[in-house]
C-alpha positions as CSV (number, residue, x, y, z in Angstrom):
1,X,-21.2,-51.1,-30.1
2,X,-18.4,-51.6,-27.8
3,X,-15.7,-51.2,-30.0
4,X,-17.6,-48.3,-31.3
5,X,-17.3,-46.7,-27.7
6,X,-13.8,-47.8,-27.7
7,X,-12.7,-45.9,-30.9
8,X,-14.3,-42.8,-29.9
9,X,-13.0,-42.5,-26.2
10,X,-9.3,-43.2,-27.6
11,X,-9.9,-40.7,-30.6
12,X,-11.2,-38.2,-27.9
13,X,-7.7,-38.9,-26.2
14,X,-6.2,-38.4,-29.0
15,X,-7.1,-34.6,-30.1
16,X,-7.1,-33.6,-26.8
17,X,-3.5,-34.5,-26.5
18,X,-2.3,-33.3,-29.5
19,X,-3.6,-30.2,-28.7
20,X,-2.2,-29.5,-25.1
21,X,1.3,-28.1,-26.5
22,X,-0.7,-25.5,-28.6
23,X,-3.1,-24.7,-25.8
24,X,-0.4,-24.4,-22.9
25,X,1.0,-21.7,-25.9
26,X,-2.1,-20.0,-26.0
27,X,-2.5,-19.6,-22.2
28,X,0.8,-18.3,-22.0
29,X,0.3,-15.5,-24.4
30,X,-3.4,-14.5,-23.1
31,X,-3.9,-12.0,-20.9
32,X,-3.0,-13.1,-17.2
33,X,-5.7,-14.6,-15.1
34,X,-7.2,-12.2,-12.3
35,X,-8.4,-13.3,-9.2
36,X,-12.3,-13.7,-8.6
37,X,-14.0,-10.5,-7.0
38,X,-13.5,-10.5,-3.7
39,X,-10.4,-13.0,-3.5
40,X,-6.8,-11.6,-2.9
41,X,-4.7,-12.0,-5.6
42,X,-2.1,-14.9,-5.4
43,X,0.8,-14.9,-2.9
44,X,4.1,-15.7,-4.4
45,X,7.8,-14.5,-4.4
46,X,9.5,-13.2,-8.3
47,X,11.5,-15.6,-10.1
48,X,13.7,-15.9,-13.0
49,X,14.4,-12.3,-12.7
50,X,17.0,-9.4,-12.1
51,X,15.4,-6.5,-10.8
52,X,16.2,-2.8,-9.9
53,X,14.5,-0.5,-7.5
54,X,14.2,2.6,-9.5
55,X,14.2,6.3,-7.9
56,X,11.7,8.8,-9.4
57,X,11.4,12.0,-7.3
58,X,10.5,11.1,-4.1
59,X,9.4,7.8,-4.8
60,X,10.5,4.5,-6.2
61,X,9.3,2.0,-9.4
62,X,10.6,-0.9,-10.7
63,X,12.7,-2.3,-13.2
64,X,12.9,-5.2,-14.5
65,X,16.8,-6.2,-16.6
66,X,16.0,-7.1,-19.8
67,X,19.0,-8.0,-22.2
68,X,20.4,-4.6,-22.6
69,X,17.4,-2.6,-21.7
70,X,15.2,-2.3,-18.7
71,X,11.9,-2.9,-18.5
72,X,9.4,-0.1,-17.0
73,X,7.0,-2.3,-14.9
74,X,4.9,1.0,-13.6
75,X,5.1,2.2,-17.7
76,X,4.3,-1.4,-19.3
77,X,1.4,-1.8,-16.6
78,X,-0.4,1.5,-17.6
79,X,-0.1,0.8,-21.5
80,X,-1.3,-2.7,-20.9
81,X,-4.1,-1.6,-18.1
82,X,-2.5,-4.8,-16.1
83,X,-2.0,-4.4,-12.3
84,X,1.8,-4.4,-11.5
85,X,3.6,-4.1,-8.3
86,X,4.6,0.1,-7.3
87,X,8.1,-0.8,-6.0
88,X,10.5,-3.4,-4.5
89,X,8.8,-3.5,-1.1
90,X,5.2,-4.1,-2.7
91,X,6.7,-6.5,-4.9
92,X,8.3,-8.3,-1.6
93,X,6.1,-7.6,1.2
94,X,3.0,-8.3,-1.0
95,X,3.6,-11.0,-2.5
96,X,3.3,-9.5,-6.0
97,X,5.4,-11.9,-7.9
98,X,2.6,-13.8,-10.0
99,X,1.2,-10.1,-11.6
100,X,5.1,-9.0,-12.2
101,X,5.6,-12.5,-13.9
102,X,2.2,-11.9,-16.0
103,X,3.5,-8.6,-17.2
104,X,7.2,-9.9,-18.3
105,X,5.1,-12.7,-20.5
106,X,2.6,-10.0,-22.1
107,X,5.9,-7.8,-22.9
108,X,7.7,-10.6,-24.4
109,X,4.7,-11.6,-26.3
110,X,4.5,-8.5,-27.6
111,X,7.8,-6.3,-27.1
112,X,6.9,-2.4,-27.4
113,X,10.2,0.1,-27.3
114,X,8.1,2.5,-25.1
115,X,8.4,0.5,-22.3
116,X,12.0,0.2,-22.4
117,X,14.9,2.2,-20.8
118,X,18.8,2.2,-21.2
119,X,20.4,1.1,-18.0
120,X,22.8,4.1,-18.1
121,X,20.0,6.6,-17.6
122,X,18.4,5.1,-14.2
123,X,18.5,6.9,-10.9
124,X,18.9,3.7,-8.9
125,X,17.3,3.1,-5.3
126,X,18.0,0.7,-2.4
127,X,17.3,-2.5,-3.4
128,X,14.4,-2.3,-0.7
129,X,13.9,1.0,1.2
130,X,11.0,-0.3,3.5
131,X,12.3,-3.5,6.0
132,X,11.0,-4.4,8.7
133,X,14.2,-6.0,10.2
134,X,18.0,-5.1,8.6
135,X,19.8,-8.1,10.3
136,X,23.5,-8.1,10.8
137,X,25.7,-11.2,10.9
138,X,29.4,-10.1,12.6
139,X,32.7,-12.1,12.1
140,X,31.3,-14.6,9.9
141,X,34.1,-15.2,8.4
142,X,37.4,-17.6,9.8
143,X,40.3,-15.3,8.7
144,X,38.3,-12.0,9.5
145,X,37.9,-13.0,12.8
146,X,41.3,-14.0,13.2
147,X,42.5,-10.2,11.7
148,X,40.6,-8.7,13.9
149,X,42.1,-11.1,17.2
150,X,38.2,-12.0,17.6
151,X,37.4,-15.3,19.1
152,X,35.6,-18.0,16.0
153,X,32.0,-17.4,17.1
154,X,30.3,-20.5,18.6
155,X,26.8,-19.2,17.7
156,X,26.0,-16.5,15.0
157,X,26.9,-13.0,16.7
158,X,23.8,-11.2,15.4
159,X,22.9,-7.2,15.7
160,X,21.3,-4.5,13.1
161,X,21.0,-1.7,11.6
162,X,18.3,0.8,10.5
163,X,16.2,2.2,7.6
164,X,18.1,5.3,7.8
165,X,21.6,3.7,6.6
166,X,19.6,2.2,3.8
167,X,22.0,3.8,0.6
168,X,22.2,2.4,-3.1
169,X,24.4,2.1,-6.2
170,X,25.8,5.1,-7.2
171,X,25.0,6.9,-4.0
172,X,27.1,8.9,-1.5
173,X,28.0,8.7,1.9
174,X,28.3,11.4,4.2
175,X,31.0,10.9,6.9
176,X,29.4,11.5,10.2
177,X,33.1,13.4,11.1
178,X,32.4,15.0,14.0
179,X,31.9,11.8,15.5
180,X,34.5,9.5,14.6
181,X,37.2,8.9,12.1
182,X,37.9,5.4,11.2
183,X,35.8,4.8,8.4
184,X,35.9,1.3,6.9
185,X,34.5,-1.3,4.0
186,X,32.9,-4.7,4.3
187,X,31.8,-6.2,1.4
188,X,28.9,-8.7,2.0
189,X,25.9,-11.1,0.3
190,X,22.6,-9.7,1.4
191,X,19.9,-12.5,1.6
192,X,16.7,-10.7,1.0
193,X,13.6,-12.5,1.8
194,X,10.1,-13.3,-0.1
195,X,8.2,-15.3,2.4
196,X,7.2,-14.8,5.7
197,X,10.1,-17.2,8.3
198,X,9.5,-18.3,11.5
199,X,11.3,-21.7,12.8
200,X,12.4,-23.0,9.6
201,X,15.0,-25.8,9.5
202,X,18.3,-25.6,7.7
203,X,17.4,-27.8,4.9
204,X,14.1,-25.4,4.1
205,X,15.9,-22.3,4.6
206,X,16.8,-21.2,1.0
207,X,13.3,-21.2,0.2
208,X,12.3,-18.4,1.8
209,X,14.9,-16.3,0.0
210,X,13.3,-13.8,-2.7
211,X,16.7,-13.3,-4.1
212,X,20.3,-11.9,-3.5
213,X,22.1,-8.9,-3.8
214,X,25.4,-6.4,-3.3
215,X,25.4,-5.0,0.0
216,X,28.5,-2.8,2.2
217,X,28.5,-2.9,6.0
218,X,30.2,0.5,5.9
219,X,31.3,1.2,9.6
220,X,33.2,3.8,11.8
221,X,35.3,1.1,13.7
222,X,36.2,3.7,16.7
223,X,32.5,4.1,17.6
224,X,31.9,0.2,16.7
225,X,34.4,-0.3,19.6
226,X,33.7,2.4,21.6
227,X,31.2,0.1,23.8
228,X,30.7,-3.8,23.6
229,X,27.6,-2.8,21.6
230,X,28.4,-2.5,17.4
231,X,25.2,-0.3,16.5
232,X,26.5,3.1,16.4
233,X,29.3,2.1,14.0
234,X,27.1,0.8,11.9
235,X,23.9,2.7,11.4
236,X,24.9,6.4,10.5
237,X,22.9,7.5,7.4
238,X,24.0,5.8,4.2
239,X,25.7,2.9,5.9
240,X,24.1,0.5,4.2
241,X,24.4,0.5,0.4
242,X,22.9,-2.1,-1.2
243,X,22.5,-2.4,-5.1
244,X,22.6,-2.4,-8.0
245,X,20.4,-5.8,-8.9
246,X,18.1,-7.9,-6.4
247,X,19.2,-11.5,-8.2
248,X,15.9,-13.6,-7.7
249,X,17.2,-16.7,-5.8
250,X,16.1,-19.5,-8.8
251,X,19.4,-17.8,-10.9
252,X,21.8,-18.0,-7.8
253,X,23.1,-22.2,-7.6
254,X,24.7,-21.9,-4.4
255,X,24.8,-18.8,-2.1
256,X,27.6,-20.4,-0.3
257,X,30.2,-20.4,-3.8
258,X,30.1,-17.0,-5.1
259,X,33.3,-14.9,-5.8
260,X,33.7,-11.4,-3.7
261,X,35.7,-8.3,-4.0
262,X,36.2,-4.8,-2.7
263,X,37.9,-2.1,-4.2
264,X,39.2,1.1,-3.0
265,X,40.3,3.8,-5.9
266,X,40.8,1.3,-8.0
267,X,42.3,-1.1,-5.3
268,X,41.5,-4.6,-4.8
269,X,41.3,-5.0,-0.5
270,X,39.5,-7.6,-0.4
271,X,39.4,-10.5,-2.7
272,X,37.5,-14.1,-1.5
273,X,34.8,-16.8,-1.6
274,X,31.8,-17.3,0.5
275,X,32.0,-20.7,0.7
276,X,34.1,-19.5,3.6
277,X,31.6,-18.5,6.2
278,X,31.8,-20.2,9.2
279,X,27.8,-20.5,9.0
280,X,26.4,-20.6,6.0
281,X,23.2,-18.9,4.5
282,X,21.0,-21.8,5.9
283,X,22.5,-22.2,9.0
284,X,22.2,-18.0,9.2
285,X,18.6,-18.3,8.8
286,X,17.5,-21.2,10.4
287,X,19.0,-19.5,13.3
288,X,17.4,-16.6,13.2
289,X,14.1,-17.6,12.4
290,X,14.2,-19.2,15.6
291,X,15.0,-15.9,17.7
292,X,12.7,-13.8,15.4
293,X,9.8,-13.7,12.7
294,X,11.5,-12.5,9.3
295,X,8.8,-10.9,7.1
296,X,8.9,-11.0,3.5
297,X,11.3,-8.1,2.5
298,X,13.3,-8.0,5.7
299,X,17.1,-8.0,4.7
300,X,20.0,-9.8,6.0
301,X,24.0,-9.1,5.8
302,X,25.5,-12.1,6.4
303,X,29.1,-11.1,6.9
304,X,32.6,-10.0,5.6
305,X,35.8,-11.6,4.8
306,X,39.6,-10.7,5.7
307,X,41.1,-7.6,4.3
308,X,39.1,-4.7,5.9
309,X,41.4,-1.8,7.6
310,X,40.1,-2.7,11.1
311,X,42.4,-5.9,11.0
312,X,45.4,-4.4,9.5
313,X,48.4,-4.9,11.8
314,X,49.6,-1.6,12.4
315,X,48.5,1.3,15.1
316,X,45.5,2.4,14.6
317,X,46.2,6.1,14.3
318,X,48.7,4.9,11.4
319,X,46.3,3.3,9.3
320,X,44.8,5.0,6.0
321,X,41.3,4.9,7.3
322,X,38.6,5.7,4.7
323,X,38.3,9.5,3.5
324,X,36.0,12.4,1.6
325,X,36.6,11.8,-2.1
326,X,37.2,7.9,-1.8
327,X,35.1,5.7,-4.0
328,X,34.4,2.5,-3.0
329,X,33.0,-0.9,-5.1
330,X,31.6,-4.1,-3.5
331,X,31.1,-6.5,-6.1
332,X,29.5,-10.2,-5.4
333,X,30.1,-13.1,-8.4
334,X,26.6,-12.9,-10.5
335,X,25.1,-9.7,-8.6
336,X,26.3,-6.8,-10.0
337,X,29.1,-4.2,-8.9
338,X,27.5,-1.8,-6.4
339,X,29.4,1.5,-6.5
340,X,29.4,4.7,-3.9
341,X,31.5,7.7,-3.0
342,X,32.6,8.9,0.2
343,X,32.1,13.2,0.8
């Protein structure tokens, strides 16, 4: 009888292992799991993805990069009656991750053409159009600071900008002219976060990251300097492109070894690393979390290199400051090229 028992329990093991593989397929391919009436859905942050803030009218959807197609999460979740996130900042801010993920699986499972678009037809948006915090890191960068005759920064010189300079790829910026005249690039990696940050250590830090993308601290350097406050060079409208991609962080190694370059009609100005910073992505966060609560979908710049017209040594009135009809591309190794014009 015993060996009976014993046949039959390791028999039972058995199937049931030999059946996992096909089983884990099968729950893959079913329709996603839904919360229980009553329960929020699950919290969590998109991953394994390269996503794009799309403008419709006066609103925004996403996209999701698919190959050589994009994905219409708001057209996919309709077809497939499955709940999808409306826009960046609901993907971000609520933690939609898990349902976007869902959706990607059931269009894989099942690819249908009538959710796809071509990339070359999108009106993009921001990246995210709706932060709570923009946060600014300033002369983060050794050489910068010494082409500018600024001191190395002991601690991370932090300040901001607003929703109003918020701009994206393929967008234009309108030169606030009656106010100043010394218009100028900065290339920069934009940390954008998925989790809510408060007193995090450095070793931690990265995980509160959603992703990475393109951004341009566009400034007008004689209003920058006009006081020993930065923020009206900085936050005229449009003075904050940002684009094209948000790079979920999983696909980015190391934030702190990616290749950067600006380009000005067709000019490279600036051309560098940011393994460079003189405080890195963790150290920038870390820090920050510890002055401030960062909410999911909260941005952060985290600085430029050398190269920008502010540190070029010659007057000021000689240099070839930034003009109507200029085009300008800020383009970060793995994140996309982000592209605007100057009128």
């Amino acid at each position: 009888m015993g060996n009976r028992r014993e046949f039959l329990t390791v028999t039972a093991a058995g199937l049931a292992a030999a059946a996992a593989p096909a089983r884990a397929a099968e729950e893959r391919t079913a329709a996603p799991k839904t919360a229980p009436a009553g329960m929020p859905a699950p919290f969590g942050m998109p991953r394994d993805m390269i996503l794009i803030n799309m403008r419709r009218g006066d609103a925004y959807t996403l996209g999701v990069k698919m190959a050589d197609t994009v994905l219409d999460v708001a057209a996919a979740g309709r077809a497939l009656g499955m709940p999808v996130p409306t826009d960046m900042d609901d993907l971000l801010q609520n933690g939609r991750g898990p349902a976007l993920r869902a959706l990607i699986d059931a269009v894989e499972a099942a690819p249908d053409g009538r959710f796809m678009l071509a990339e070359s037809g999108i009106a993009y948006g921001p990246v995210v159009t709706r932060p709570e915090k923009i946060i600014m890191m300033g002369f983060n960068y050794r050489h910068h600071a010494e082409e500018t005759g600024t001191p190395i920064p002991k601690d991370p010189p932090l300040f901001n900008k607003y929703n109003n300079a918020l701009n994206h790829h393929g967008g234009t910026i309108t030169l606030p002219t009656q106010a100043a005249r010394e218009f100028d690039y900065e290339t920069e990696l934009v940390l954008v976060f998925g989790r809510e940050c408060r007193n995090v250590s450095e070793a931690d830090a990265l995980d509160y990251l959603a992703g990475y993308c393109t951004g341009n601290d566009f400034s007008a350097r004689d209003l920058q300097t006009l006081t020993s406050q930065f923020m009206i060079g900085k936050t005229s409208d449009g003075f904050a492109p940002l684009g094209p991609y948000l790079v979920t962080a999983d696909r980015v190694k190391d934030p702190n070894n990616l290749k950067l370059k600006t380009l000005v009609n067709g000019q490279v100005r600036q051309d560098w690393s940011t393994n460079d910073m003189i405080f890195n992505c963790r150290q920038l966060i870390s820090f920050a979390s510890k002055v401030m609560t960062i909410k999911p979908g909260d941005i952060f710049y985290t600085g430029t290199p050398q190269g920008v017209i502010f540190g070029e040594k010659i007057p000021r009135k000689d240099r070839a400051w930034l003009k109507p009809g200029d085009e300008v591309v800020s383009e970060l190794e793995g994140l996309g090229a982000l592209r605007f014009k100057l009128v």
